[in-house]
N, C-alpha and C positions, 0 to 999 in steps of 0.2 A: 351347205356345200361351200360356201364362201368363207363360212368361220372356219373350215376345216384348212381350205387352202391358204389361209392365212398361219392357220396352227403350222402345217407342215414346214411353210415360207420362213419362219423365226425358228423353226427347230433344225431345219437344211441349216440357216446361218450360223446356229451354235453349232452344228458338226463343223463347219466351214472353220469357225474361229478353237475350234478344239484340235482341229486335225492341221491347223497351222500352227499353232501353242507345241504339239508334238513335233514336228518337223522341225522347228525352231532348239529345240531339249533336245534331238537325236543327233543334230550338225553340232551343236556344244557337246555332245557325249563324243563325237566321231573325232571333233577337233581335240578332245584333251586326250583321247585313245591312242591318236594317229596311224600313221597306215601299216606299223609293223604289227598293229592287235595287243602290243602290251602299253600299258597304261600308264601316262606319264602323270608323274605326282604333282598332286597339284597344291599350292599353297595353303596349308593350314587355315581352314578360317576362323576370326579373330572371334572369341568369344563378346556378348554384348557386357559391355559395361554394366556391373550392379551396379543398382542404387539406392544409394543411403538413403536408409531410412531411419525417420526417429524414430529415438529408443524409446518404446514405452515398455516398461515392465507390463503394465497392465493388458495389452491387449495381446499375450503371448498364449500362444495355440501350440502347444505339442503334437499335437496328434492331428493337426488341420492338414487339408490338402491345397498348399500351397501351390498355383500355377507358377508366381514370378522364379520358387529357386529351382523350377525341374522347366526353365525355358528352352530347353536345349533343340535345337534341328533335328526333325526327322529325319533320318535315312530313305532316299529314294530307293526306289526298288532298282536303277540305273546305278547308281552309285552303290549298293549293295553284294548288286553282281560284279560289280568292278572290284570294289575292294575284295571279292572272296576271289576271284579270278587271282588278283595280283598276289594274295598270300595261297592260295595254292600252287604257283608256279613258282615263289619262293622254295619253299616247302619242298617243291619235285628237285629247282637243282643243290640243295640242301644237303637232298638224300641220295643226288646223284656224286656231290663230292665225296660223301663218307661213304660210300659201298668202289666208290672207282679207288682200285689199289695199284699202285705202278709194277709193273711186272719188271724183276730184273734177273739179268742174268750173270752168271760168272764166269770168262772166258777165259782161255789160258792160247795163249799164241807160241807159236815157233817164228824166231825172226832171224833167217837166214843172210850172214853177210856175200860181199863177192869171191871173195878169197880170205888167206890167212894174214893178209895183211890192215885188214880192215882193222880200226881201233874200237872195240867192245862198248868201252866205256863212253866213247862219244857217239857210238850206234843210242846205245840206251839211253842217252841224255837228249837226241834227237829224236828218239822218240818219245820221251816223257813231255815234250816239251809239245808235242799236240794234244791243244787243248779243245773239248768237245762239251757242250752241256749233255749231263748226264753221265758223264766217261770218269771212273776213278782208277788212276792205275795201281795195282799191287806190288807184289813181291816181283825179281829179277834173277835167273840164276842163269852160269854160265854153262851149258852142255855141250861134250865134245864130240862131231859128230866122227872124224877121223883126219889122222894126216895134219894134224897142230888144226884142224878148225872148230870152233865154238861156233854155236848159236847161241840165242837170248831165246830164252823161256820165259814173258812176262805173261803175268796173271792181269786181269783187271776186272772190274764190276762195269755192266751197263745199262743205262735205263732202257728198254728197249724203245720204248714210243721217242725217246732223244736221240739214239744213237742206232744208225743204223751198221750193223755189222761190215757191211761192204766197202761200204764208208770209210770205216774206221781201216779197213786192209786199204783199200787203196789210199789213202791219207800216207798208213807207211810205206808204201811200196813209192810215191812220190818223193820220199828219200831216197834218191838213186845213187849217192856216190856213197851209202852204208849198204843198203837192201838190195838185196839179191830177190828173197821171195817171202812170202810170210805162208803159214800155214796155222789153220785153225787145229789146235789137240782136242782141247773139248770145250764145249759151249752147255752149261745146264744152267738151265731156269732157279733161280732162287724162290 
């Protein structure tokens, strides 16, 4: 009974030093993870210096299994799941840039001035002159709606996720000593 409890007593203490050896490898796995769960890279380690050794012709082994040139680190099973982790989340946003396509569309506006005396040409230049990411303006034509008045008919391209349509009307409608009102003609998806 006494050899027993003493067997138990030295094998409690190697659980004891095993399952602190672990805790110690989980807080170093948690510390280089950190707390957003992806894994921060850690510095390269330095392979061990080869060493010369003299050259004999004579004691050369082709086909020997050599431990010094295959010394390389195992992969922990921690560090395993980390590196597969990290290149499959590469991987997912990869194939999330090459399937995400910008939706665009092509709009053609009506841009109404106050009256006949407004100047066309400097309505369109004050418009042109808002600039937007995602916004390309196109083509300009003058339509006459009646009684000497024109509108602008411009066309433009826009990214939608950049440019939000409303946006873009009220942006011109903030030109108040040219714009009267603006009006959407048509709006189609490219």
């Amino acid at each position: 009974l006494q050899a027993r409890a003493t067997q138990l007593e030295t094998s409690n203490a190697n659980l004891n030093k095993l399952v602190a050896d672990l805790t110690k490898q989980i807080e170093r796995i948690e510390s280089k993870v950190g707390t957003s769960g992806v894994p921060i890279p850690a510095a390269p380690v330095a392979a061990p210096a080869a060493k010369k050794e003299e050259s004999d012709d004579d004691d050369f082994d082709m086909f020997s299994d050599d431990d010094e040139v295959d010394a390389k680190p195992k992969e922990t099973m921690a560090q395993r799941l980390k590196r597969e982790c990290a290149e499959k989340k590469c991987a997912e946003d990869a194939e999330k840039l090459k399937s995400k396509k910008s939706l665009k569309s092509n709009v053609i506006l009506d841009i109404k001035p106050w009256d006949d005396e407004t100047d066309m040409a400097e309505m369109e230049k004050a418009v042109r002159a808002i600039k937007m990411d995602g916004l390309l303006w196109g083509s300009c034509q003058l339509i006459e709606i009646g009684y000497g008045i024109h509108k602008l008919r411009m066309s433009t391209c826009i990214v939608d996720e950049l440019v939000g349509l409303y946006d873009l009307e009220d942006n011109i409608c903030a030109l108040e000593d040219y714009v009267q009102s603006v009006d959407t003609v048509s709006h189609n998806k490219i």
